[in-house]
N, C-alpha and C positions, 0 to 999 in steps of 0.2 A: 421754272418748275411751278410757282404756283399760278401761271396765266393760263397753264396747262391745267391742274385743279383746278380752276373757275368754270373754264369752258367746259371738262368733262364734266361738272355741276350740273351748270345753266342747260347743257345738252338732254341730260338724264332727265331733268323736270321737265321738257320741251317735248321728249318720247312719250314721258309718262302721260301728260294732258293731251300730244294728239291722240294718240291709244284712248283716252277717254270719251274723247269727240268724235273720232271715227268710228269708236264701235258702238256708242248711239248711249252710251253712260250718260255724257253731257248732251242734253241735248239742244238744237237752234234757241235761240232766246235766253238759254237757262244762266244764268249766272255761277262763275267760278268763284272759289273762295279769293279772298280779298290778298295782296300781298301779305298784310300780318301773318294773318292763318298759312298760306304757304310757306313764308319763310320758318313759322312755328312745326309745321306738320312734317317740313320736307329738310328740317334743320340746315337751311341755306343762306345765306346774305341776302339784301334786298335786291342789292347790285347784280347777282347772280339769279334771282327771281325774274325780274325785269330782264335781262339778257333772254330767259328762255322764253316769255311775252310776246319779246319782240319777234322770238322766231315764228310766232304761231300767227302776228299780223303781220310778217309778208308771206306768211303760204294761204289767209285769207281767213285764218279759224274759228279768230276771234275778233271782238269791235271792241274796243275802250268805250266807253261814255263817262266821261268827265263828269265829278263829282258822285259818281254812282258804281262805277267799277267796272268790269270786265265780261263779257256777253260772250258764247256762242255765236258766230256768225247768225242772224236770222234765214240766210236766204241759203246758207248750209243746204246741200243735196250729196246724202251718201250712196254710190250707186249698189246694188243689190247683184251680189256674184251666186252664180251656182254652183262653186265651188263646196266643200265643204269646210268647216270652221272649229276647230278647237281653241275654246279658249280658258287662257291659265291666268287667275288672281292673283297675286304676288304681296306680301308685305313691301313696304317701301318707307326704309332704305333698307337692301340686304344684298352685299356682296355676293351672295351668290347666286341671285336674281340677277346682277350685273355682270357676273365674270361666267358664272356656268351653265346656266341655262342657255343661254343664247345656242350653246357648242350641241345643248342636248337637242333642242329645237332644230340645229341642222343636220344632226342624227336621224332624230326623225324622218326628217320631210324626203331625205335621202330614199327612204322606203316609202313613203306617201306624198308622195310629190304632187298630188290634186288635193292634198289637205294644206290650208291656211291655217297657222299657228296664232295666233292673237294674245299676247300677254301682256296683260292692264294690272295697275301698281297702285295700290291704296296705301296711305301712311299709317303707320302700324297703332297709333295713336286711338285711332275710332275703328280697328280694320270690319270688326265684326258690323259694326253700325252700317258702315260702308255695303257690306256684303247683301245687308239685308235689303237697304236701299235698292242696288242693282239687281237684287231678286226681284224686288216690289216694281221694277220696272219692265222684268222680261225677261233680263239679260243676265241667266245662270250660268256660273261659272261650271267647266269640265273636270278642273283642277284649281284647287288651291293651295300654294306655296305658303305656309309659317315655318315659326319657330316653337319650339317646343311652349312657350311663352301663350304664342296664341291657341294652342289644344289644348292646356291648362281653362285659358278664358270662353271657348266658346263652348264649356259645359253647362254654362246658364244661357244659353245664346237658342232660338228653335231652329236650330239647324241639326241634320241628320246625314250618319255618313256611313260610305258603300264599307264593310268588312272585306279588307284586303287580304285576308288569307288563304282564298281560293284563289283569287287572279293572278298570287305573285308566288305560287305555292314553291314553284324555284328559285325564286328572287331570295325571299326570307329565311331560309334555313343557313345560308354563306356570311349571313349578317351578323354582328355582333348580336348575341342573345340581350344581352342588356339594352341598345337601343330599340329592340322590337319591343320587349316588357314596358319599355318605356310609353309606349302609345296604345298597349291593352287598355281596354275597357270590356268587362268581363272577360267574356271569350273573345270578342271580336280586335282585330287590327283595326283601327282606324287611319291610321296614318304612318304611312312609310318612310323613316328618315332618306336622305340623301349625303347627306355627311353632318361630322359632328363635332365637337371638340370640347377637349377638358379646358380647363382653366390652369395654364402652364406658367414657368419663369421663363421668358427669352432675354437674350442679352447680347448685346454688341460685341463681337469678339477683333473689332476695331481697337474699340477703347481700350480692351484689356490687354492688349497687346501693347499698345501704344504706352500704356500706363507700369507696363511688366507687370499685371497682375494675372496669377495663374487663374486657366479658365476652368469652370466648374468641373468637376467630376464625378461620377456618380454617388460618391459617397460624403461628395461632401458636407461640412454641418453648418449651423446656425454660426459658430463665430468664424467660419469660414468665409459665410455670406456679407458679416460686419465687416470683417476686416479688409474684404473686397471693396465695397459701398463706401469703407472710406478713403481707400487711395482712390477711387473713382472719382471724389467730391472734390472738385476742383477749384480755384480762382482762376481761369484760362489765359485772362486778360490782363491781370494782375492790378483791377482798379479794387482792389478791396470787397470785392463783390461775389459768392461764390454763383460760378455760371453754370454748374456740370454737378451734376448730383450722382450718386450711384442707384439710384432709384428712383423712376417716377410714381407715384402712386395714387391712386383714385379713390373719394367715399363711396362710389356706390356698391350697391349691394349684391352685386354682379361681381365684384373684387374682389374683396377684406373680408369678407366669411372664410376666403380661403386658409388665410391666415389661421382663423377660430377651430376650423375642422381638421387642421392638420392638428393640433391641439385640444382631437377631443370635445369638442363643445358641441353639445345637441341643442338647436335654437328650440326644439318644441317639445323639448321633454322639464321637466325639474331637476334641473342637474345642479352638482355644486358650480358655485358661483369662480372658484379659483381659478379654471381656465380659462374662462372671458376673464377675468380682470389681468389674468398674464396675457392675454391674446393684444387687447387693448396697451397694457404699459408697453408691449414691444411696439407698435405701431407707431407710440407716442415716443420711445425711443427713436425709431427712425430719423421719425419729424423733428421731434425738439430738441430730444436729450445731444442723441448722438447727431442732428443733423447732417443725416447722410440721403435723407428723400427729399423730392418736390412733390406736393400735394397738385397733379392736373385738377383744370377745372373747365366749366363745360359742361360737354357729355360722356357718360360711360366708358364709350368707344375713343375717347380723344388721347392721346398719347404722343402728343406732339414733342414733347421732350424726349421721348426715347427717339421719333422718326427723325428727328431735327439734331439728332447724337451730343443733347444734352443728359442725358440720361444712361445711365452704361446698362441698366436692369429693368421691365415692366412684367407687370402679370397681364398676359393675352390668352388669345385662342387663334386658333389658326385661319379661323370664318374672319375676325380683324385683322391677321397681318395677310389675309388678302385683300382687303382693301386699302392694305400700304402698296399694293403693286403702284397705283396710281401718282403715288409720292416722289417715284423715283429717288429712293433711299442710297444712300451711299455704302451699306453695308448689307449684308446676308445675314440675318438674325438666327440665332443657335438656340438649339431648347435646353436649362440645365434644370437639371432635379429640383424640386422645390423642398428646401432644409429647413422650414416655419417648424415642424415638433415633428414628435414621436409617432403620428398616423399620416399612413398615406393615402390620405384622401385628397378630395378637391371638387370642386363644380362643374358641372356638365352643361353643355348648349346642344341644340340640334336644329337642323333644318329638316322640314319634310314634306311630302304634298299630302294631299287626303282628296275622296273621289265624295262629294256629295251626293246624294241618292237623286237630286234633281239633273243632274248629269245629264246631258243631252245626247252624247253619244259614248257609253261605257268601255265598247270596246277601245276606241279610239284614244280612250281615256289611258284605262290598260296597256297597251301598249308601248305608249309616251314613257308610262311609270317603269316597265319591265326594260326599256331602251333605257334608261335615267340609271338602273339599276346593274345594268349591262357591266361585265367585269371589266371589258375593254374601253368604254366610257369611263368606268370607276375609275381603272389606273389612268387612262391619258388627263382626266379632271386634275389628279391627283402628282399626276408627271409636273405637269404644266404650271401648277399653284400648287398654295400652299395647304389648299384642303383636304380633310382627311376622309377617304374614304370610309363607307360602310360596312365595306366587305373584309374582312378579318385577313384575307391574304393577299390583296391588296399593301394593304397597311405593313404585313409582316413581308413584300418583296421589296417595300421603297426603303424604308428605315431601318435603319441599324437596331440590334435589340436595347442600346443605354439609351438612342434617344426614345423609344417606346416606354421605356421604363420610367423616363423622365417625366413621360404622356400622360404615365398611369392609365395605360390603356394595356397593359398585359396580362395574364393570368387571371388574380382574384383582385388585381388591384383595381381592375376596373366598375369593379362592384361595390366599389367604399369610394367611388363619385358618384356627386348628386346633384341633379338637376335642382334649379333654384326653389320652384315649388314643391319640391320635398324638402328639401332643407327650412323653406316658410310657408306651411300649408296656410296660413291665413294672411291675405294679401294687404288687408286692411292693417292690421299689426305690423306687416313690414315698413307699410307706407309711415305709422307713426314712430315707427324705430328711426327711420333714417332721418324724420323732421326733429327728434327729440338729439339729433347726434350732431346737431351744427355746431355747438358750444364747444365739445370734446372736437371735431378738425380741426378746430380755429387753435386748439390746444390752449383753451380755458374752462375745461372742466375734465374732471379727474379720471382716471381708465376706474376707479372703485366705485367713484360716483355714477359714471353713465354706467357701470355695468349692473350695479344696484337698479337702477329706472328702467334697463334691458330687460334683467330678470322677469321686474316684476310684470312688464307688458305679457313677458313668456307666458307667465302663470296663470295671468289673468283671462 
């Protein structure tokens, strides 16, 4: 399993740079980023960096020069088709740049068979720096693929984008009203999700079986969820060591807000301080008290305890356990209610394209988006993987209504989820929240103490 995750790795880097080099991004001479910067940008092994290298010096692409780095071929010749060309920018890494586009692009081409799709992959790290770059070069993109993450960031960025509520006037009305509100800017659409997902509990229903612990239910509560997490928390092996936790669980801030908004706590308003301090003691519960979690570490996205069924419990979204397709998991991951407090809220993610006004060719553009959005696209996306479509009936033919429920994507629930830049309109405060919170993971400073230094970054 994992010689298989290397390869689909090293491969994915190897698509992404000839895609750079053929469509004249990189150009003959120009020098690539050095292995650090990729292995940094494209969060991969060296091992695995190198692997994709190697593939691009025997199809010719590139030249090593020793002590100095990595070149573009000089003597590079890319021939000139007069076909025509669409082409789509991508954040990179995003599962569903890897698992669904490709399906929509052969959707596509099925109806435009003389059009070249061309889809180049920036790491999501500098994407806008990147974008501006390949403008400043010629080479404007038709379609840009983010995450609701990068429409937040390229509002200081001078880039300008097509108002897609004429083009997709059928497309948008089937969609969740909440995810179109989500990419208003005044009156205008800027950007059309493609799918989305709350911030959910899944859980092994291996382990819980195996273990006889009954599996969630819609109603169930907080000491439900404890008393679960701790017949889950295992010594497996029996060297004194425990190996199997009932939960994995992650700092970043993409995660454990969840916790805080199911309980109430508005990170940007002045609220009383009692619900982050109970938000925080339970966490530290988990971790220390009741030691029923493992703190993952890494990135974000990393959940190797729950993929590896160390783990019986993780908070995900559906955009990551599609890229546990790749894992070759031993189990089918179940969605259960999340029982953290008395509100049912939670965080929201989205992926979406957006048409910039430099757009080479609009229609062509359009089309791709109205195919992307396509109901019968939606559902087979959504048959096939684990992502959630956009379209509201969609969603309400595949799922049962407790696991929707569990989604918090039904009725009004879906309107008390919030996208991370609502829940932190200011980016810089978040970034010192999470540096100010190493003490309290390590579980040496107090849930009263960080929640006091929280507050007052709020206020400030």
């Amino acid at each position: 399993m994992m010689r298989r995750e290397i390869k689909f790795r090293y491969s994915q880097l190897a698509t992404i740079l000839r895609e750079q080099i053929l469509s004249g991004y990189l150009k003959p001479g120009q020098y690539l980023l050095s292995e650090n910067e990729l292995c940094k940008h494209y969060q991969l092994s060296r091992t695995s960096v190198r692997k994709s290298l190697d593939e691009l010096l025997k199809e010719n692409l590139i030249v090593k020069k020793p002590g100095q780095g990595t070149i573009v071929s000089p003597d590079l010749v890319i021939p000139v088709k007069q076909r025509k060309t669409l082409r789509i920018v991508a954040i990179s890494p995003s599962h569903f740049a890897d698992n669904a586009i490709p399906f929509i692009i052969d959707r596509f081409q099925e109806d435009h068979p003389n059009v070249d799709v061309k889809l180049l992959s920036f790491p999501s790290h500098d994407f806008w720096s990147s974008i501006r770059t390949s403008s400043e070069m010629g080479l404007n993109p038709d379609l840009i693929f983010v995450t609701d993450r990068q429409v937040m960031e390229m509002e200081d960025q001078a880039v300008t984008f097509v108002d897609l509520r004429n083009p997709l006037k059928e497309c948008l009305p089937a969609m969740y009203p909440r995810m179109v509100s989500a990419f208003r800017r005044e009156d205008a659409v800027i950007a059309v999700p493609v799918t989305f997902s709350t911030v959910y509990l899944a859980y092994n229903p291996n382990l819980f079986d195996t273990y006889c612990v009954p599996r969630p239910d819609p109603n169930w509560t907080q000491k439900d969820f404890i008393r679960a997490a701790q017949k889950l928390t295992v010594d497996t092996d029996g060297d004194g060591i425990v190996d199997q936790y009932g939960m994995s669980l992650h700092s970043s801030s993409s995660r454990w807000p969840v916790f805080a908004l199911q309980n109430g706590v508005h990170f940007n308003r002045s609220a009383h301080k009692e619900p982050l301090v109970k938000t925080l003691n339970f966490i530290h519960d988990l971790l220390y008290r009741f030691r029923i979690a493992t703190l993952s570490s890494k990135y974000p996205s990393s959940s190797e305890a729950f993929i590896h069924e160390k783990a019986g419990m993780v908070l995900t979204t559906s955009i990551e356990l599609a890229g546990w397709k790749n894992e070759n998991l031993g189990f089918e991951p179940q969605v259960a209610a999340l029982p953290f407090g008395e509100q049912k809220a939670t965080l929201l993610l989205a992926n979406a394209f957006m048409v910039p006004t430099t757009c080479n060719d609009l229609e062509l553009a359009t089309q791709f988006l109205q195919i992307a959005c396509d109901l019968d696209v939606q559902e087979t996306i959504s048959r096939t993987s684990p992502f959630l479509s956009v379209l509201t009936s969609v969603n309400e033919k595949l799922w049962d209504k407790d696991t929707l429920e569990s989604l918090n994507i039904v009725h009004d629930s879906i309107e008390n989820s919030y996208f991370q830049h609502e829940v932190f309109t200011d980016w810089t405060i978040l970034e010192e929240m999470e540096a100010e919170m190493g003490l309290y993971w390590a579980g040496l400073e107090s849930a009263s103490s960080i929640a006091a230094k929280l507050q007052n970054k709020m206020i400030t």
